[in-house]
C-alpha positions as CSV (number, residue, x, y, z in Angstrom):
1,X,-163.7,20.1,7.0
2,X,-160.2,19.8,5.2
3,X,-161.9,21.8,2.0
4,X,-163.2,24.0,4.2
5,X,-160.2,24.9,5.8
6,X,-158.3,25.2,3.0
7,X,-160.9,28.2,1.3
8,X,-160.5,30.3,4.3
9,X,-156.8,30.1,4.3
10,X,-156.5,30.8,0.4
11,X,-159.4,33.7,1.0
12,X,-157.0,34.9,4.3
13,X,-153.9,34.7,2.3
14,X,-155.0,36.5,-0.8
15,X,-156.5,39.0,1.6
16,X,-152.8,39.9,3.1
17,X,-151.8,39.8,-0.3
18,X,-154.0,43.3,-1.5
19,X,-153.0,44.7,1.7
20,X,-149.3,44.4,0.9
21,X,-149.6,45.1,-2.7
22,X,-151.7,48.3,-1.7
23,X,-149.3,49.0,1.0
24,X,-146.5,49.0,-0.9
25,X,-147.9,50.4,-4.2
26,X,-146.2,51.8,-6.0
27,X,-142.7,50.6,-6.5
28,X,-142.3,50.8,-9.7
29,X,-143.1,54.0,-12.3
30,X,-146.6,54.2,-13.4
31,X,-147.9,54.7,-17.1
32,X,-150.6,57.3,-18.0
33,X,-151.9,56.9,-21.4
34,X,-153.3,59.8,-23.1
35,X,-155.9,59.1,-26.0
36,X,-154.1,62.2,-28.0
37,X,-151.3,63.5,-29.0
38,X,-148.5,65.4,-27.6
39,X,-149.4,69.0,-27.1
40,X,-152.9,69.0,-26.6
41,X,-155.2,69.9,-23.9
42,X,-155.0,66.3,-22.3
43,X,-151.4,66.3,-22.6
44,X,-150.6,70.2,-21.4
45,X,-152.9,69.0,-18.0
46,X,-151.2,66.3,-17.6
47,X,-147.4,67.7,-17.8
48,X,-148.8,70.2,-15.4
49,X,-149.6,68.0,-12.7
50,X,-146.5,65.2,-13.9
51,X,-143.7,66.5,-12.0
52,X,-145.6,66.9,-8.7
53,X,-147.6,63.6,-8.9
54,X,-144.5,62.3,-9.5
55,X,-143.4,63.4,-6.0
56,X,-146.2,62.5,-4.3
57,X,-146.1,58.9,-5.2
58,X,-142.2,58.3,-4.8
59,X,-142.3,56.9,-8.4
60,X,-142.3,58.2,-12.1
61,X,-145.7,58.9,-14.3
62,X,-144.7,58.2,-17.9
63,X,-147.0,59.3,-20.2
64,X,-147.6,57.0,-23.4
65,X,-149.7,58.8,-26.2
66,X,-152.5,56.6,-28.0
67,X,-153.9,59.2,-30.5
68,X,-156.7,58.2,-33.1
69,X,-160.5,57.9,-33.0
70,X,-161.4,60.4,-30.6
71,X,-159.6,58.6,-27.6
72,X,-160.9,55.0,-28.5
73,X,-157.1,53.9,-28.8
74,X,-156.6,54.6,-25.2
75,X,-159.5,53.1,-24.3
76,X,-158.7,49.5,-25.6
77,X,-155.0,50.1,-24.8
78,X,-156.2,50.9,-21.1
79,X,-158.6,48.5,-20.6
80,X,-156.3,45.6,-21.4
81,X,-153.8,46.1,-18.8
82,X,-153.4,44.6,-15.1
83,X,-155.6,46.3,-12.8
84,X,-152.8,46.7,-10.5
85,X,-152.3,50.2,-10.0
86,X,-149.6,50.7,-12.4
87,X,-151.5,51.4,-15.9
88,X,-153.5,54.8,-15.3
89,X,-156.2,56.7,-18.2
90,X,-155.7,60.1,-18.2
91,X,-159.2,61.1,-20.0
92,X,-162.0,63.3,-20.6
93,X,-165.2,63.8,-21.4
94,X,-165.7,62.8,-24.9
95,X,-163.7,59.4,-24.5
96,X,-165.4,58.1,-21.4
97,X,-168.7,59.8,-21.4
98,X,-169.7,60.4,-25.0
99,X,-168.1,57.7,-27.2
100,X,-169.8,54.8,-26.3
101,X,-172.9,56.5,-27.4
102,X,-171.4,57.8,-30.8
103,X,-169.7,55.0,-31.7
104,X,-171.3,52.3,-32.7
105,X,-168.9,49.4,-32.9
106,X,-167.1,50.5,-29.8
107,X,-165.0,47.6,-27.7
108,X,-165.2,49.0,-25.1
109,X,-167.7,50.3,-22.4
110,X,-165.7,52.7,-20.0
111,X,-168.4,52.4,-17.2
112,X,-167.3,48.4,-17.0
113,X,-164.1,48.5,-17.9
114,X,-162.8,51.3,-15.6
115,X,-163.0,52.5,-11.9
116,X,-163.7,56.2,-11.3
117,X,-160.5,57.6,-8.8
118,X,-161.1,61.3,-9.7
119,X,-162.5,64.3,-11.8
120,X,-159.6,67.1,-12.3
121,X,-161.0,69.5,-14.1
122,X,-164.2,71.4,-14.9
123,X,-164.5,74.4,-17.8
124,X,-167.0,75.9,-19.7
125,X,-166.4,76.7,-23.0
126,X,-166.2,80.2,-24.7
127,X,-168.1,81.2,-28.4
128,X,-166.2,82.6,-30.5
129,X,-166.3,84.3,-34.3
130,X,-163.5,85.9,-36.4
131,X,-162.8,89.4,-35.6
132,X,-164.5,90.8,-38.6
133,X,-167.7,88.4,-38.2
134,X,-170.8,90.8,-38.4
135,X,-171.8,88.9,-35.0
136,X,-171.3,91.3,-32.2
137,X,-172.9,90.0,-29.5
138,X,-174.7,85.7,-28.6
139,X,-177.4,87.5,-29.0
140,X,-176.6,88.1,-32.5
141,X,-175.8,84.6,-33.3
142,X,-178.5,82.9,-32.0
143,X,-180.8,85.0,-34.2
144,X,-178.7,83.7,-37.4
145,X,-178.8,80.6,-36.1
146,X,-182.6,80.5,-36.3
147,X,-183.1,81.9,-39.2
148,X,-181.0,79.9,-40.9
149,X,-183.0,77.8,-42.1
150,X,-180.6,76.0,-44.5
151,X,-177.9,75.3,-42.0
152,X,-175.6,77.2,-44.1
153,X,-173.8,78.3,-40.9
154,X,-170.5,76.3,-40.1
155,X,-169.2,75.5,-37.0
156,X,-165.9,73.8,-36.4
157,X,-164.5,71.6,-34.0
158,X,-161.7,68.8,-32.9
159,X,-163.5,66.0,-34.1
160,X,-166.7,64.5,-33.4
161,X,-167.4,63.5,-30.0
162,X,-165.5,66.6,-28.8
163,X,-167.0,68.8,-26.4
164,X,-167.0,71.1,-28.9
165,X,-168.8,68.9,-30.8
166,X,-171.4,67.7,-28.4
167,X,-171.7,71.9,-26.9
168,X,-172.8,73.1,-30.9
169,X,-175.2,70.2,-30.9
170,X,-176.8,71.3,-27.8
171,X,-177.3,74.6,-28.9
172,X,-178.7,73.7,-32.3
173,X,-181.3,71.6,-30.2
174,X,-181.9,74.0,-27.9
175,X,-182.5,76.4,-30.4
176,X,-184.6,73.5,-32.2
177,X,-182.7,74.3,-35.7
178,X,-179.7,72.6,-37.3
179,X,-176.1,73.6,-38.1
180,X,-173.4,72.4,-40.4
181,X,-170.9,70.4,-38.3
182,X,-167.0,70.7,-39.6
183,X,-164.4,68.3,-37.4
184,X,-160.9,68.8,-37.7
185,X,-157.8,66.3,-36.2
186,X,-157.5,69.2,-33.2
187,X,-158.5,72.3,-32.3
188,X,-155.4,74.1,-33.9
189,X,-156.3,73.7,-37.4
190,X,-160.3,74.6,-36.7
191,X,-158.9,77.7,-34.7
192,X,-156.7,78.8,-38.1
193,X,-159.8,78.6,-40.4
194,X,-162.1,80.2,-38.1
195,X,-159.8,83.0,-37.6
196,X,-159.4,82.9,-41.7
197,X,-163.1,83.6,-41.9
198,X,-164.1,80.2,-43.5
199,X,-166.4,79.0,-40.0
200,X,-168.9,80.9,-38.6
201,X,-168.0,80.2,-35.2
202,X,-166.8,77.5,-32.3
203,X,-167.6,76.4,-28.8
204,X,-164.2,76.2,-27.8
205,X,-162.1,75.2,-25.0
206,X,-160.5,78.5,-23.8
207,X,-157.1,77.1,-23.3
208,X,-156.9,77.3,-27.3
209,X,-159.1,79.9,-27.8
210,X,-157.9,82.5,-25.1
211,X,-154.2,83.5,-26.9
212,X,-156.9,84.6,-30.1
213,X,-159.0,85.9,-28.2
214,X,-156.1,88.3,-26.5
215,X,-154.3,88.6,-29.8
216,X,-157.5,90.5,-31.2
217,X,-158.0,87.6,-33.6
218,X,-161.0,86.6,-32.5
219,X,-164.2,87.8,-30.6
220,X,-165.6,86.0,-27.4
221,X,-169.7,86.1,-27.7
222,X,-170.2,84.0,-24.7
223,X,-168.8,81.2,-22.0
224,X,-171.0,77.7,-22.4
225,X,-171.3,77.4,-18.4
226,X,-173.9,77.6,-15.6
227,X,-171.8,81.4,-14.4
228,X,-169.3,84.2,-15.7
229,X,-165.9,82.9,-15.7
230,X,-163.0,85.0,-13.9
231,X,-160.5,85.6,-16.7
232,X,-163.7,86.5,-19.1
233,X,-165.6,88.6,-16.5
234,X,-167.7,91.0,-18.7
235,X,-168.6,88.1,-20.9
236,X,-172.1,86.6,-20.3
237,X,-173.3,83.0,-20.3
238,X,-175.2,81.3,-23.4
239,X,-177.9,80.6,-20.6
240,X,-178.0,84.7,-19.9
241,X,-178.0,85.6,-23.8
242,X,-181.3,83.5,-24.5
243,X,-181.2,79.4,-24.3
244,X,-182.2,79.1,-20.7
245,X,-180.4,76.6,-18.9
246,X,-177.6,76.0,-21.1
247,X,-174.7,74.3,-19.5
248,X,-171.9,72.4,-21.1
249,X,-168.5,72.1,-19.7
250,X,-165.4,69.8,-20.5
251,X,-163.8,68.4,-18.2
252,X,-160.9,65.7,-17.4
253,X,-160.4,62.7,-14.9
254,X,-158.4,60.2,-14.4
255,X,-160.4,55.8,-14.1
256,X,-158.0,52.8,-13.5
257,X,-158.6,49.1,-15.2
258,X,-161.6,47.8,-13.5
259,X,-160.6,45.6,-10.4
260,X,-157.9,47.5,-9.2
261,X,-157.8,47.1,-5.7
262,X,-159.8,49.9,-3.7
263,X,-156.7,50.8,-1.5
264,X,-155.0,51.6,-4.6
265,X,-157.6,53.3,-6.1
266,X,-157.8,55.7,-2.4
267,X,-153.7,56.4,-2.6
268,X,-154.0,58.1,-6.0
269,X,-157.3,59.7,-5.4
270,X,-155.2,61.3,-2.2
271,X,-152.3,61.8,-4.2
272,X,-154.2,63.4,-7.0
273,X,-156.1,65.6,-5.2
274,X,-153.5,67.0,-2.8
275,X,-151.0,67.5,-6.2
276,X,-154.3,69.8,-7.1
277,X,-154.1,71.5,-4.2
278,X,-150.7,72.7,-4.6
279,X,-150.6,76.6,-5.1
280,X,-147.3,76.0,-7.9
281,X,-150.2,73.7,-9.9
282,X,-153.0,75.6,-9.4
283,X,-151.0,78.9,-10.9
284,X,-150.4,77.0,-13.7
285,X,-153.9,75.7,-14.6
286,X,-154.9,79.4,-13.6
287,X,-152.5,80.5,-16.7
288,X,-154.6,78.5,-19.3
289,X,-157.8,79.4,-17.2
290,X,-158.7,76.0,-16.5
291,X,-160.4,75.1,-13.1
292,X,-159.3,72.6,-10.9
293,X,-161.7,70.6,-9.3
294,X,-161.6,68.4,-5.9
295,X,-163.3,64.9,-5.9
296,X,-163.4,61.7,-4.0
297,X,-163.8,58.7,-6.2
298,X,-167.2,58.2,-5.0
299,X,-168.1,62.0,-6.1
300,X,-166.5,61.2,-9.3
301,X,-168.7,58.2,-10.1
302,X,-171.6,59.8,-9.4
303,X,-171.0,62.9,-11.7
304,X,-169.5,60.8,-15.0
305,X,-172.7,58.2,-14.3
306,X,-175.0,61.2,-14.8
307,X,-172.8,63.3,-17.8
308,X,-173.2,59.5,-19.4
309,X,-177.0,59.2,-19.0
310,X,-177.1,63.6,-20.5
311,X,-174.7,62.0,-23.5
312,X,-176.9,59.3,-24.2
313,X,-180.1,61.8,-24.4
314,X,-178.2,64.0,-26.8
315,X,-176.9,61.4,-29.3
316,X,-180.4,60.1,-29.8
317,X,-181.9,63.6,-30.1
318,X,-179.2,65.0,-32.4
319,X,-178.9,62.1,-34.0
320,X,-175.1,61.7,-34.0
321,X,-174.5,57.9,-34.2
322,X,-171.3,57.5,-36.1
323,X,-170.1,54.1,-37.4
């Protein structure tokens, strides 16, 4: 009776205890890590929404950059902290959605170690080739593509894993032919040699790609999503210029060490989604024409469980287990 007693008091008192640690969260600042280095497309989102998040939550969100393999840094660095609210993963697809999959001593699986709390963004992609690439139209590339039967065509990207990466492999296996992958450390660098002439072309983000594009530096064939995209409105979809049903879109989120308590987990969600909201952030995601999406944690679970379960099919088709 005694023992018995004493469980539901210890059960009753650590209950009160979440309620006032999720009550009172957060008290202290809160530390984002970002699986890559300052000044790239995880970092510019996340400035973009610091101040204001910052606001909402009556505390400071510090970033602290863990660049190398692809975002794998962040993941272990992450992972290993208290699930208390106060250690948050700033991510994106290729780190929690495609790495497990292409890596194949990987520590860490991001579906265990992390809770979902919410999806912030959602953007296809844009083709592009050098200005003076004889390619005029998707159309145009796509018939290279298949007849090159050599994979003598070149396509660049940030690194493997990317969704740049991962959209090129698509399309070679839609197009059931092969192309010559070259990863760089960034985007910035693959941008320079394909504007130099020495890729054929990239499925880029259009954050990097659009000042090229506007420049006159490059030419946009085609946008990688399911529709037209506003600041690219003449420019059709792979899926209209041949591979039916083609969809691939990048996209960022931010999971919490698994076991963070749900309350907490709801606060940020609400705090996330109603710094989105904001007309000041939304105008600035609309200047590097990068949607902002709205998502519960729930949503968000469902739609990284089924980009997982697409990664997984891809790796094993394209064949892109790296060691």
């Amino acid at each position: 009776m005694k023992f018995s007693k004493l469980v539901a008091a210890a059960l009753l008192a650590a209950g009160f205890a979440t309620a006032a640690t999720a009550g009172e969260w957060p008290d202290r600042p809160i530390r984002a890590v970002i699986g890559f280095a300052p000044g790239g497309p995880s970092d510019i989102a996340f400035k973009m929404m610091q101040d204001e998040l910052s606001k909402k939550l009556g505390q400071p969100v510090i970033p602290e950059y863990k660049p190398g393999a692809n975002g794998n840094l962040s993941l272990l660095a992450a992972a290993s902290a208290p699930a208390d609210g106060y250690t948050i993963l700033w991510t994106n697809a290729a780190t929690i959605a495609v790495n497990q999959y292409l890596y194949k001593d990987l520590k860490v699986d991001p579906a265990k170690a992390f809770a979902p709390v919410a999806q912030l963004t959602d953007s296809p992609l844009v083709v592009v080739v050098p200005k003076d690439s004889p390619y005029q139209t998707m159309a145009d590339l796509i018939a290279a593509i298949k007849a090159d039967k050599q994979a003598t065509l070149t396509y660049g990207s940030p690194g493997y894993g990317s969704s740049a990466h991962t959209a090129a492999s698509s399309l070679a296996l839609a197009l059931n032919t092969k192309l010559t992958h070259v990863p760089y450390k960034g985007s910035a660098p693959a941008l320079q040699d394909l504007i130099a002439g020495r890729l054929t072309f990239m499925i880029d983000s259009r954050s990097s790609s659009l000042p090229y594009i506007k420049d006159g530096m490059l030419r946009p064939l085609a946008v990688s999503g399911a529709a037209r995209v506003k600041d690219l409105p003449d420019l059709p979809t792979i899926a209209e210029s041949g591979v039916p049903g083609f969809k691939v879109t990048t996209w960022q989120a931010v999971v919490v060490p698994a076991g963070t308590p749900k309350p907490i987990i709801d606060k940020l969600a609400q705090a996330l989604e109603e710094t989105a909201a904001m007309p000041i952030v939304q105008e600035r995601f609309e200047r590097i024409a990068t949607p902002l999406v709205s998502s519960s944690p729930e949503a968000f679970a469902k739609f990284w469980a089924e980009h997982r379960e697409v990664t997984r099919d891809l790796v094993e088709r394209a064949n892109l287990k790296l060691e």
